[in-house]
C-alpha positions as CSV (number, residue, x, y, z in Angstrom):
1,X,-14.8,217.4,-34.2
2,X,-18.3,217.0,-35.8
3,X,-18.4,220.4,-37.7
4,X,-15.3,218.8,-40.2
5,X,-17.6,215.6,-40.3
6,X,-20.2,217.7,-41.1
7,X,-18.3,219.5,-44.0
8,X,-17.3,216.2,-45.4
9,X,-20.4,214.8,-45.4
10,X,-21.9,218.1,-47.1
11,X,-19.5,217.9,-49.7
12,X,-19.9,214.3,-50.6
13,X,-23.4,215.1,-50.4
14,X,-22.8,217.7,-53.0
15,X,-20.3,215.3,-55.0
16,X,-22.9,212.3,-55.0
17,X,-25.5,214.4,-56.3
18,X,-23.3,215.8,-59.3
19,X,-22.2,212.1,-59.9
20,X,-26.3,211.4,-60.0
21,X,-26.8,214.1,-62.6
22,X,-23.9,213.0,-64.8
23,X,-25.1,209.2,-65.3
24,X,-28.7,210.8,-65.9
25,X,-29.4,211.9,-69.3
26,X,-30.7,215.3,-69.5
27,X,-34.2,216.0,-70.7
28,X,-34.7,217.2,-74.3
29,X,-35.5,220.4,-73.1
30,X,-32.4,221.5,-70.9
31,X,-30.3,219.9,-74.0
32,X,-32.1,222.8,-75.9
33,X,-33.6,220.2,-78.6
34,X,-36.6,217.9,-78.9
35,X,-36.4,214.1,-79.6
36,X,-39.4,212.5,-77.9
37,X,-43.0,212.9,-79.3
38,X,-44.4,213.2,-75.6
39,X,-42.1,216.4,-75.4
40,X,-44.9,218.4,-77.8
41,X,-48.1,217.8,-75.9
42,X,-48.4,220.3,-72.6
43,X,-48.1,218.2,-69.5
44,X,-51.3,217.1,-68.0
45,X,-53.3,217.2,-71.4
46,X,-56.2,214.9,-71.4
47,X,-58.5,214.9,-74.2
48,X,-60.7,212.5,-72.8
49,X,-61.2,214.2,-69.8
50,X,-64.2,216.2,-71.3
51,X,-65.9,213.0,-71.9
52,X,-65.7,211.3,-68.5
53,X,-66.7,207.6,-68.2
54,X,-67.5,206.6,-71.8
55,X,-69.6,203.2,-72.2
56,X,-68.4,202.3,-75.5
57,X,-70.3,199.2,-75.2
58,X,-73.6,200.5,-75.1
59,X,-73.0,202.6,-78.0
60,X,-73.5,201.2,-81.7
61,X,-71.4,201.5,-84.8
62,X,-72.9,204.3,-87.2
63,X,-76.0,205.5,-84.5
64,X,-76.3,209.0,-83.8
65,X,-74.9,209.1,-80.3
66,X,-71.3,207.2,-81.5
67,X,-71.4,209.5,-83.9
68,X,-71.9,212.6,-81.8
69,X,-69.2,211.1,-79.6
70,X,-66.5,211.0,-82.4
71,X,-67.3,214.2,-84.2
72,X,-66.8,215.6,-80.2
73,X,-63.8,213.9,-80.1
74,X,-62.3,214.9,-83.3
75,X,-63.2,218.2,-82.9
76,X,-61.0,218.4,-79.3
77,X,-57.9,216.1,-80.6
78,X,-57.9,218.9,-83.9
79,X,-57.9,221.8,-81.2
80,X,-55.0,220.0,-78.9
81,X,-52.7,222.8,-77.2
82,X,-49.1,223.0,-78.3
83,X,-46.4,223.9,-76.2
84,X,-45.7,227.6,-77.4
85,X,-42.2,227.2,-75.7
86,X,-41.0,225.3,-78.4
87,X,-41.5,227.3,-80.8
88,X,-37.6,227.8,-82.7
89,X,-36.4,225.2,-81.1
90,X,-34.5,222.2,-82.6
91,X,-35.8,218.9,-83.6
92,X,-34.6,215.8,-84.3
93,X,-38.5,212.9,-83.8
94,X,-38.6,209.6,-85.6
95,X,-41.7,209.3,-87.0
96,X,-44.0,207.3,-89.9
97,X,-44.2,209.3,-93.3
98,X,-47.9,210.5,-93.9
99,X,-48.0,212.2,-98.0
100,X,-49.3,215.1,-98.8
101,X,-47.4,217.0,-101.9
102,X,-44.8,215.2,-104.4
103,X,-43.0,216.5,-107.6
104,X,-40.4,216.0,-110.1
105,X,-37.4,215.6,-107.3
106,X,-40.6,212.8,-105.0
107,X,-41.9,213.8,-101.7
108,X,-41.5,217.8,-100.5
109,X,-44.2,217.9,-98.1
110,X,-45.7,215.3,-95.5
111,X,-47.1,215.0,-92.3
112,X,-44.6,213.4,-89.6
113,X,-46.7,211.2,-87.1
114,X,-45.4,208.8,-84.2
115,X,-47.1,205.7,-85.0
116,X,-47.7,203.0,-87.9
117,X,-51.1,203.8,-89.7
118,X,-52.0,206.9,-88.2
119,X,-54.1,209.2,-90.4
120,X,-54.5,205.9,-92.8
121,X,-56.0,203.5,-91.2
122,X,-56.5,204.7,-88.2
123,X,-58.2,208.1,-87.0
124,X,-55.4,210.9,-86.9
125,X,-53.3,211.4,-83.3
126,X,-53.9,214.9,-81.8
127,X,-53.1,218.3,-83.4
128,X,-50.2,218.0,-81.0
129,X,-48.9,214.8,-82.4
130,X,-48.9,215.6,-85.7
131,X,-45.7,217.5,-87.5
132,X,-46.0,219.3,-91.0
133,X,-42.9,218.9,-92.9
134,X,-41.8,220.6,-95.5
135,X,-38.7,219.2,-96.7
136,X,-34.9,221.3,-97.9
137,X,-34.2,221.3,-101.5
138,X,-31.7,218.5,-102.5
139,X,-33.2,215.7,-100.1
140,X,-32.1,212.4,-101.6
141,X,-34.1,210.5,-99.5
142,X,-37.3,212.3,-101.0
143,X,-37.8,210.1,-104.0
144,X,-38.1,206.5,-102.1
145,X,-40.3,208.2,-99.2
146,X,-44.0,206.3,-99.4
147,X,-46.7,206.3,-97.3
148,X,-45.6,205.1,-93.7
149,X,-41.9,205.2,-94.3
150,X,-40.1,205.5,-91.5
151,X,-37.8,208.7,-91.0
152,X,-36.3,210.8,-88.6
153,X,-36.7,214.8,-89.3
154,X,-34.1,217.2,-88.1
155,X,-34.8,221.3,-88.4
156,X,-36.7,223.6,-86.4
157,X,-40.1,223.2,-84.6
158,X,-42.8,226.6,-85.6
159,X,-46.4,226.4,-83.9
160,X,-48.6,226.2,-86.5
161,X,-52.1,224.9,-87.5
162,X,-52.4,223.2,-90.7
163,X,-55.6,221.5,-91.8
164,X,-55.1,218.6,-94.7
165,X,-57.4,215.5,-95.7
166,X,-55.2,213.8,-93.4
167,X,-55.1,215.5,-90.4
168,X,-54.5,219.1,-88.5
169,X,-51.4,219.7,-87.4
170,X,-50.3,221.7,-84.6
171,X,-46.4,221.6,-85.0
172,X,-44.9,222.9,-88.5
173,X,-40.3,221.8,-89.4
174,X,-40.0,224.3,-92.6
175,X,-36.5,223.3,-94.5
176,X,-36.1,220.0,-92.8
177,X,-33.5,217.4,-93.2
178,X,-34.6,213.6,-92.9
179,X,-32.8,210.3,-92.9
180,X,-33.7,206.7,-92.6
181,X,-34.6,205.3,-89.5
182,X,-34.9,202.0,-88.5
């Protein structure tokens, strides 16, 4: 008597489980692409970690220690680790338009980065958090890109470093495709 209860409660077990996974969304990595910015930096990354407790209070605007601190800190957000399993995957990030080269058809190459004034007004985000993008021939959007424009990239995620005035990169989309995003 118990071993067919036993049966039925193992496979509604099994049927409530698969029932779980359905109404969950996958993760961007088992669906093979990439559509969250946190999905680039290596889990457990800290970049503060190096620097302990930091008194920011007790430090002053423009003095040699703040200014140690930030040139430290700069120097370990430029070297942040990417995730070399990404590499050739697909991606599809929102993101805020950052220029770097425009000609006769507008904007062909910019840096993609996940939040309003970052690299402009505001220190750059981590090598890890920063996307080089060179766009595909033919991109109407291209012309009415400015500074800040807000865009989602599509193509295909390559590890590598590129230093600009702006910022270092860690993440490169040759070829990409972008369209408005609101």
């Amino acid at each position: 008597m118990w071993r067919p209860i036993a049966k039925q409660f193992s496979a509604l077990s099994a049927a409530g489980a698969a029932v779980v996974c359905l109404l969950l969304p996958p993760p961007a990595a088992a669906q093979g692409g990439i559509d969250r910015w946190e999905a680039l930096v290596p889990q457990g990354w800290n970049p503060y970690a190096k620097f302990g407790v930091l008194e920011l209070g007790r430090l002053q605007d423009g003095s040699p220690e703040a200014n140690e601190m930030m040139q430290q800190l700069r120097e370990t957000l430029d070297a942040a680790p990417t995730r070399p399993e990404l590499e050739g995957r697909p991606v599809r990030l929102p993101g805020y338009v950052v220029p770097l080269q425009t000609g006769k058809a507008g904007l062909s190459e910019f840096l993609l980065v996940p939040y309003f004034g970052a690299c402009i007004h505001t220190p750059p985000p981590p090598a890890n958090q920063i996307v080089y993008v060179r766009l595909a021939e033919g991109q109407a959007l291209a012309k009415t890109l400015r500074s800040m424009s807000t865009v989602r990239v599509s193509g295909r995620l390559t590890l590598a470093r590129q230093g600009s005035a702006s910022g270092e990169s860690g993440y490169r989309i040759d070829g990409a495709r972008i369209e408005a995003y609101r």
